[in-house]
C-alpha positions as CSV (number, residue, x, y, z in Angstrom):
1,X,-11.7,-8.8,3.1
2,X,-14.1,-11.0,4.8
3,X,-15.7,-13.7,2.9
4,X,-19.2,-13.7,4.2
5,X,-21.0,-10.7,2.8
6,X,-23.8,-9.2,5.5
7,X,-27.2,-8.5,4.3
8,X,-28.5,-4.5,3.0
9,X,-30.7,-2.6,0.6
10,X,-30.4,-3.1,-2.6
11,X,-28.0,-1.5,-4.9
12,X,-29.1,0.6,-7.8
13,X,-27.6,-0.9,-11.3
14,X,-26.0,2.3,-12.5
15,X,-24.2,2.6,-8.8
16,X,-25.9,6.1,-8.3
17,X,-25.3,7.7,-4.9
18,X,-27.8,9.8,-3.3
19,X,-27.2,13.8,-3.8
20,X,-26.6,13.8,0.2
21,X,-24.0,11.5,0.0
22,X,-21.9,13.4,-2.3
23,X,-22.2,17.1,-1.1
24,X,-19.3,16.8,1.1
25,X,-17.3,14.9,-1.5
26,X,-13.8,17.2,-2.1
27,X,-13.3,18.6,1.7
28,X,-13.4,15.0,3.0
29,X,-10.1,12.7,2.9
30,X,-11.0,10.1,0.0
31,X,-8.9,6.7,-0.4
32,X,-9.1,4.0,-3.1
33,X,-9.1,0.5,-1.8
34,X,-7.9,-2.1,-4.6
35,X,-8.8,-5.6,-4.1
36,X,-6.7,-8.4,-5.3
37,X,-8.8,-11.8,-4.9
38,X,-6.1,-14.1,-5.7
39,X,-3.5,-16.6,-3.5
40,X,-0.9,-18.9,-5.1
41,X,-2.7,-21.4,-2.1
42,X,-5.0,-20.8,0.7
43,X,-3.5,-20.6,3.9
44,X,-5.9,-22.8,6.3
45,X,-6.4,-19.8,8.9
46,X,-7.9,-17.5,6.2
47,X,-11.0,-16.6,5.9
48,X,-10.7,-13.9,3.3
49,X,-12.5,-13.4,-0.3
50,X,-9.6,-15.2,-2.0
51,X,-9.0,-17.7,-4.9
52,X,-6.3,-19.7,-5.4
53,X,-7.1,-20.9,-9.5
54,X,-5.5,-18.3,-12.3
55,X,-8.2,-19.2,-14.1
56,X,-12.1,-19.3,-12.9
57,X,-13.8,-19.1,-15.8
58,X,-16.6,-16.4,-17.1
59,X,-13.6,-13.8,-17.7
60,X,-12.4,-13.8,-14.1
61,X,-8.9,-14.7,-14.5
62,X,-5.5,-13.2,-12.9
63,X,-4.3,-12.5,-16.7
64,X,-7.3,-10.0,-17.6
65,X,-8.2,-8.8,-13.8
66,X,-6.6,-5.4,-14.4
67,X,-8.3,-4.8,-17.1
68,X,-11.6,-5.7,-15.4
69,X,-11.1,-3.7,-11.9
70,X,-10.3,-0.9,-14.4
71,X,-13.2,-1.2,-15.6
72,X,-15.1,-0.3,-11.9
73,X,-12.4,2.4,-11.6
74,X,-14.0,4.2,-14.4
75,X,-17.3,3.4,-13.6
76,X,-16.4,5.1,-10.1
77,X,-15.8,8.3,-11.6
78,X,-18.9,8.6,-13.4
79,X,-20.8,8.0,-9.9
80,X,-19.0,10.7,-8.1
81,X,-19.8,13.0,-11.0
82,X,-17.9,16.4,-11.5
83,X,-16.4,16.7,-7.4
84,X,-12.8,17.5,-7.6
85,X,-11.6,14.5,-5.5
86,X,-7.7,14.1,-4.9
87,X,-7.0,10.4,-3.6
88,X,-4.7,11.2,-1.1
89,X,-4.4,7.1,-0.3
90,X,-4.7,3.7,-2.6
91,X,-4.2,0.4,-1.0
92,X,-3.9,-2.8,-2.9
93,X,-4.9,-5.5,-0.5
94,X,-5.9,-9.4,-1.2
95,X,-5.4,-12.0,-1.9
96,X,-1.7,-11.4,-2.7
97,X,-1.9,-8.5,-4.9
98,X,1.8,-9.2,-6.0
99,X,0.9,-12.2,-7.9
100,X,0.0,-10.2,-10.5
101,X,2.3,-8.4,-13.2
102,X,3.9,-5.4,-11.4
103,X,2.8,-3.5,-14.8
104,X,-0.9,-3.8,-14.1
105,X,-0.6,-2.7,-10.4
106,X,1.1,0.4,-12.2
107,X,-1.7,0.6,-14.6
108,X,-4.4,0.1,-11.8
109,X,-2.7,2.8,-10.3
110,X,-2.5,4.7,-13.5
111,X,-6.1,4.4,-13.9
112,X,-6.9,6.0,-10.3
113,X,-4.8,8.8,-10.9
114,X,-6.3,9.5,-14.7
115,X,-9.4,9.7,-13.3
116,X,-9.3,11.2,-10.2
117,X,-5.8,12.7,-9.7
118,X,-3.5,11.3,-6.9
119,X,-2.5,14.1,-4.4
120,X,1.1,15.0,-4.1
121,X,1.7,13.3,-1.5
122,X,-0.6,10.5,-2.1
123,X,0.5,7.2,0.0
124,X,0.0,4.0,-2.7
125,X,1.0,0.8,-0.6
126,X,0.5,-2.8,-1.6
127,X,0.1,-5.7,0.6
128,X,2.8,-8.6,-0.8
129,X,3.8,-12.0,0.7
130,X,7.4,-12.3,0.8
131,X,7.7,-14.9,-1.8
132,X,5.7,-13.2,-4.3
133,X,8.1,-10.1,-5.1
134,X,11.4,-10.1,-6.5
135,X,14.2,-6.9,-7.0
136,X,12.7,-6.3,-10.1
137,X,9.2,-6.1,-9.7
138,X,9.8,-4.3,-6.3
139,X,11.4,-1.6,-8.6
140,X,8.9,-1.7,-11.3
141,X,6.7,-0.8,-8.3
142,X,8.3,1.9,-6.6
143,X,9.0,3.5,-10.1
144,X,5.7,3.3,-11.2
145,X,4.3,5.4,-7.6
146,X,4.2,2.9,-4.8
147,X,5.4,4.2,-1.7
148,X,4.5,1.8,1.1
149,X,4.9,-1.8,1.3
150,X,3.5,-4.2,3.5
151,X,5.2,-7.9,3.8
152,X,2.9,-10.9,5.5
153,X,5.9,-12.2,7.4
154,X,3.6,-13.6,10.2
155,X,6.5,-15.6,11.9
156,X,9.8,-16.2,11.7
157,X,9.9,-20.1,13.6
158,X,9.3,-23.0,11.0
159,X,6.9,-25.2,12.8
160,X,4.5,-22.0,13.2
161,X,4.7,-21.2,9.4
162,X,4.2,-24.5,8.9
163,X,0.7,-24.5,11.1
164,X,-0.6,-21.3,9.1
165,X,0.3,-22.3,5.7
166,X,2.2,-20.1,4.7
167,X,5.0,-20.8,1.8
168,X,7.7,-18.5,2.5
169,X,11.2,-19.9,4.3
170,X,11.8,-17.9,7.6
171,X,14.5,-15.5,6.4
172,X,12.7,-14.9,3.0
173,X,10.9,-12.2,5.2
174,X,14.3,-9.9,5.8
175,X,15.4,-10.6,2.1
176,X,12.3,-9.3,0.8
177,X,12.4,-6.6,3.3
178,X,16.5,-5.5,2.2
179,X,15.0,-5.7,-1.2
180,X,12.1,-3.1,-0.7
181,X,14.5,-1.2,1.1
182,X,17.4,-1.1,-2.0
183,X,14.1,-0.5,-4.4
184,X,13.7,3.3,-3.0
185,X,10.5,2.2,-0.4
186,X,10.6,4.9,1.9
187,X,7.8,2.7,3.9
188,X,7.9,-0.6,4.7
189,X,5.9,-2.5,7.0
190,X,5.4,-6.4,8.0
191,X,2.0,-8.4,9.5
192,X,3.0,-10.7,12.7
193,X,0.3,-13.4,13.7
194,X,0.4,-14.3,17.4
195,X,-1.6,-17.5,19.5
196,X,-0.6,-19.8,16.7
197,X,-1.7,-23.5,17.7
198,X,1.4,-24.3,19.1
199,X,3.1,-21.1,19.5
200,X,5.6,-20.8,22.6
201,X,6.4,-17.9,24.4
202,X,10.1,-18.2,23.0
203,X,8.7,-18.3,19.4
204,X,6.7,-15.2,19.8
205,X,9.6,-13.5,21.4
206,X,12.4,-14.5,18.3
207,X,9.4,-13.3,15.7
208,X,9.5,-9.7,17.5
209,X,13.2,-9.7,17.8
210,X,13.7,-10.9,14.2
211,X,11.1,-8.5,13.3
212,X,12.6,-5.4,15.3
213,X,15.8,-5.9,13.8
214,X,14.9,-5.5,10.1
215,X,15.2,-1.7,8.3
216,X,11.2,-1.8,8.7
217,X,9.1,1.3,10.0
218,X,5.8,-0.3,10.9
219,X,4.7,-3.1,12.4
220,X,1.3,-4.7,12.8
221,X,0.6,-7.8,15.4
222,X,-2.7,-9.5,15.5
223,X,-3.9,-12.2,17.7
224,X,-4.9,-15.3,15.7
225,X,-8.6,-16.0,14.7
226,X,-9.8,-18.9,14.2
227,X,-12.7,-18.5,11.6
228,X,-15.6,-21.3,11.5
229,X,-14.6,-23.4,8.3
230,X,-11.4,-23.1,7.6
231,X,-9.1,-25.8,7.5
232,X,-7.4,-24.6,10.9
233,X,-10.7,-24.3,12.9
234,X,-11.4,-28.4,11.1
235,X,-8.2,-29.3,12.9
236,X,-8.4,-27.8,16.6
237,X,-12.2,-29.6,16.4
238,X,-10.5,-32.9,15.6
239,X,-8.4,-32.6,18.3
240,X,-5.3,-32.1,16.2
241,X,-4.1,-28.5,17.2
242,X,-4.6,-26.4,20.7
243,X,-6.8,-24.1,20.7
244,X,-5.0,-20.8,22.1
245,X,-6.4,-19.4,25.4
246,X,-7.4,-16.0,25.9
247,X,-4.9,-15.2,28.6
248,X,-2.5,-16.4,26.6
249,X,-3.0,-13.6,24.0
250,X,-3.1,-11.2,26.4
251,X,0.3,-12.0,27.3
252,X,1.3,-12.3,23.7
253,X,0.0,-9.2,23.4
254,X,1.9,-7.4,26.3
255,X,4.9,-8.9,24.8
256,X,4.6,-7.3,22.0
257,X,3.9,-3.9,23.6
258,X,7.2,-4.5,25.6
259,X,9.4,-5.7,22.0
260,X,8.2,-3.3,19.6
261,X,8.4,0.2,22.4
262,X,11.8,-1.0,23.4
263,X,12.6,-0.8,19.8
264,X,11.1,2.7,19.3
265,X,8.0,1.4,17.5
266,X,5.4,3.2,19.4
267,X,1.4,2.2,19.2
268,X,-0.9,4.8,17.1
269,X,-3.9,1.8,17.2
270,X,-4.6,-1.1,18.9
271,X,-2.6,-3.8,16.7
272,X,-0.2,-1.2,15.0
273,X,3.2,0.4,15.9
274,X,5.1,2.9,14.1
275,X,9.0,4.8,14.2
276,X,7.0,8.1,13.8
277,X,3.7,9.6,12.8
278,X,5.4,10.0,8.9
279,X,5.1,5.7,9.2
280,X,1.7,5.5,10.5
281,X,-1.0,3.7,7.7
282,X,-3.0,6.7,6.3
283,X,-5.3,4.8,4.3
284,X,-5.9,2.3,7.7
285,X,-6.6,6.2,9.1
286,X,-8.5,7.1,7.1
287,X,-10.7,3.9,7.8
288,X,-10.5,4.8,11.6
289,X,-11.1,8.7,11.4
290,X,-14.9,8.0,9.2
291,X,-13.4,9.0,5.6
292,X,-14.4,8.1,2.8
293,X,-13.2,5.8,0.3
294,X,-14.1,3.3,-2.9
295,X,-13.6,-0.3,-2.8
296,X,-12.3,-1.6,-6.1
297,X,-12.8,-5.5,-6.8
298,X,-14.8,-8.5,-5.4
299,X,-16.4,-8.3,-2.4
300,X,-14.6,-4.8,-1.6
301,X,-16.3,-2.7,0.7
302,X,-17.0,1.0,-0.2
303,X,-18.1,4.2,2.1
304,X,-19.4,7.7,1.1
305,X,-21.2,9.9,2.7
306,X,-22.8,7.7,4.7
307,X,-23.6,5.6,2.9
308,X,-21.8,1.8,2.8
309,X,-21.8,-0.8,-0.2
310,X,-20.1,-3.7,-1.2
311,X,-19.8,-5.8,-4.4
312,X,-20.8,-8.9,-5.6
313,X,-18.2,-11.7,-3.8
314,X,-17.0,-14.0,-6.7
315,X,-14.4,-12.6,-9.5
316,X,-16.3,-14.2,-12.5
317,X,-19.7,-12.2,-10.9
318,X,-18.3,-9.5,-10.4
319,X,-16.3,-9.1,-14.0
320,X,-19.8,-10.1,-15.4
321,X,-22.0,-6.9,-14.1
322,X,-19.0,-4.9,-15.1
323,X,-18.8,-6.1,-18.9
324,X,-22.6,-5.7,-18.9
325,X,-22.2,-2.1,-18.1
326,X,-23.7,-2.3,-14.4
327,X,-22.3,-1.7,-11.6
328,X,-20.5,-4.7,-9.1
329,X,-22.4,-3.7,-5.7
330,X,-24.7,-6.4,-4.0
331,X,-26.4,-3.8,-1.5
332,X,-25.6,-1.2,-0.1
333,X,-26.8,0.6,3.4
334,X,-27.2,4.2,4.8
335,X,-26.1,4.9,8.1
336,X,-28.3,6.4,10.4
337,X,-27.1,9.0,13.1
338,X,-26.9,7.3,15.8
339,X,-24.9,4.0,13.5
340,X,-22.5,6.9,13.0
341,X,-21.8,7.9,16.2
342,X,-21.9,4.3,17.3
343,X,-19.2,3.8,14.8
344,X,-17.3,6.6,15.8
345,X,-16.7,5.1,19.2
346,X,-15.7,1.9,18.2
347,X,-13.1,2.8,15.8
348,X,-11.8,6.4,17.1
349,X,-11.3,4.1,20.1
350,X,-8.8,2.0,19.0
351,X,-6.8,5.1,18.2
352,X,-3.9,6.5,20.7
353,X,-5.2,9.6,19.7
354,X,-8.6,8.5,21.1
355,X,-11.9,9.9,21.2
356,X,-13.4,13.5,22.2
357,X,-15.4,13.1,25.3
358,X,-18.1,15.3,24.0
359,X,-19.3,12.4,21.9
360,X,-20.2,10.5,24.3
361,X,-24.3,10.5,25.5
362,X,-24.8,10.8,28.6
363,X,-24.9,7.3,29.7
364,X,-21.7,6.6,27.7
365,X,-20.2,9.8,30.0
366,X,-20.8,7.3,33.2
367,X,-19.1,4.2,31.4
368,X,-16.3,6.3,30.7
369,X,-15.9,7.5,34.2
370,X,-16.1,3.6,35.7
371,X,-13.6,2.5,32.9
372,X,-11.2,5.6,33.9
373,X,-11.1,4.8,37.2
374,X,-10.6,1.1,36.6
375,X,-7.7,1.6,34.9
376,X,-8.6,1.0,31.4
377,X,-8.9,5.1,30.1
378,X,-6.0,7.1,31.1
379,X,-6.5,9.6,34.1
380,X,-4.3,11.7,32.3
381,X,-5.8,12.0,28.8
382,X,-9.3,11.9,30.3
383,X,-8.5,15.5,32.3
384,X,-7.6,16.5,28.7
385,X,-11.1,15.6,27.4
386,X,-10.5,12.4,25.5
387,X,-11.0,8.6,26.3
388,X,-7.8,6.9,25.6
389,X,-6.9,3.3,26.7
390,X,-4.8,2.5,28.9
391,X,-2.3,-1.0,27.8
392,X,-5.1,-2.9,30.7
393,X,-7.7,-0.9,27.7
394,X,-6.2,-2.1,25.0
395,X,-6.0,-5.5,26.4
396,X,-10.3,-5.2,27.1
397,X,-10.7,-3.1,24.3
398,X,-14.4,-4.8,22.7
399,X,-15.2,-4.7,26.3
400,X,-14.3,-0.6,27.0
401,X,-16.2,-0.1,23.5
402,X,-19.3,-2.2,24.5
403,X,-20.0,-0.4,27.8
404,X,-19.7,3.0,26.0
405,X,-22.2,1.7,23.3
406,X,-24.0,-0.8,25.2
């Protein structure tokens, strides 16, 4: 959840949609995105909508936050009127969702499915870091409908913990992991960060192995970026930290392709592996694939029908328009065709599953064709009539989408 918000149309107060937007609400996949904007302390790579106080002031506090996101959740249903939507995917992201009482992530949860009704095979995850779960609120989760869990483990070597910020000891990772595991999760997954300042190759290497050996069914590896203004980007400009080349993450990256396939972790998207297509991320899918979904919280991004919104960025704004009976969204913006199709390209892309060939214009057709035979689409998969990278694609993968866009 980025922190800078872009620019848009505005919103209308009551968070009314227009009638085009919601006539293909029901046939459509439809996910609930819950955000949770609060960190027990800011890591200094992130660059997230996140808040590290329990207590900001103008009724934005960790303690009545439930309540107040409940409040959208409600105020959702009223905007999508009478359409019989199942949510067939929530995902509490943050922040650290887990800092908060498992009983009002069960409530949240509660709330969704009271007024929209969860499918039956609804996937609920939440996004925890290690240290911020214990057995019994791992259970109170998974008893109360969670189904996925997703740990930050990051890294498993000190000194690279130590360069992100992040809290947890390097075997608190596994523990939490055993813990999920004994608590009924039939899904767990954990976050790897690679191209730490720092980073060796031998470190990235024991974080796979460390990470392929725990009972885990996903796992997601992203390079490391350094975001203007935060407290990592202040140190590589003083000089105090490396600043990690891009052929280095390519390597990285390859790496990780080698680790995580020896393991039987296969790639379904550019930075995410799974055991089997039952452990891919739905809701992450559904992002991918153009569904639609409802962004709960601060700064939360929504999408329906075309059309895209996104709230007000600070917790004590955002719990103001909702106890004044409006809604949270600071604009809002309506795709146009060719945005959509645009779109399309860039996320199908990412997919394994790739993209139909008969999306492409014309001049994309040609791009394709020079990308195929430079080894970043595979031959194979393009005979079937669909652009899928290659592992050279993955590695050039902004590139292989610019030229099909461009």
């Amino acid at each position: 959840m980025p922190s800078t918000l872009p620019d848009g149309d505005p919103a209308p107060t009551d968070g009314a949609l227009p009638p085009d937007a919601l006539s293909g609400l029901g046939p459509r996949p439809f996910g609930v995105y819950v955000h949770v904007p609060f960190c027990a302390t800011r890591c200094g790579y992130c660059d997230f909508n996140t808040y590290t106080a329990t207590e900001l002031g103008g009724g934005a506090s960790q303690a009545s936050y439930a309540e107040t996101a409940g409040g959208e959740i409600e105020l959702a249903r009223r905007v999508l009127g009478e359409a019989d939507v199942d949510v067939s995917t929530v995902f509490f992201g943050g922040g650290t969702p887990t800092l908060l009482p498992a009983a009002d992530l069960v409530g949240l949860l509660g709330g969704i499915d009271a007024q929209f009704g969860l499918a039956p095979d609804a996937e609920v995850t939440t996004e925890a870091n290690p240290e911020s779960v214990t057995p019994a609120s791992l259970g109170a989760l998974r008893a109360g409908g969670f189904t996925r869990i997703s740990f930050g483990m990051q890294s498993v070597v000190p000194h690279v913990l130590a360069t992100l910020d992040r809290q947890h000891t390097p075997g608190r990772a596994a523990a939490a992991v055993g813990e999920a595991r004994a608590a009924g999760f039939e899904h767990v997954s954990v976050d790897l960060i690679y191209g730490t300042p720092g980073e060796s190759d031998d470190d990235w290497r024991a974080s796979l192995a460390a990470a392929t050996e725990l009972d885990v069914d996903h796992v997601s590896a992203y390079s490391l970026i350094v975001e203007p203004g935060t407290r990592l980007a202040a140190r590589i400009a003083r000089g105090e930290l490396p600043m990690t080349d891009d052929d280095l993450l390519a390597d990285r990256y390859e790496l990780a392709e080698e680790v995580l396939s020896a393991a039987g972790l296969d790639w379904y998207e550019v930075s995410n592996w799974a055991r089997s297509p039952r452990s891919q991320a739905r809701h992450n899918l559904l992002y991918w694939t153009g569904g639609d979904w409802w962004g709960i919280g601060p700064g939360a991004h929504s999408h329906v029908g075309g059309v895209r919104w996104w709230n007000v960025k600070h917790p004590r704004d955002y719990a103001a328009r909702l106890a004044a009976g409006s809604s949270p969204a600071a604009a809002r913006e309506t795709l146009t065709r060719d945005q959509r199709e645009v779109e399309e390209v860039m996320l199908r892309l990412r997919l394994r599953t790739g993209l139909p060939l008969g999306a492409l214009s014309e001049r994309a057709t040609k791009a394709a064709v020079a990308a195929r035979d430079d080894g970043r689409l595979d031959p194979a998969a393009y005979e079937e009539g669909r652009a899928v990278l290659t592992l050279r694609g993955r590695l050039l993968a902004d590139a292989v989408v610019r030229d099909l866009v461009g």
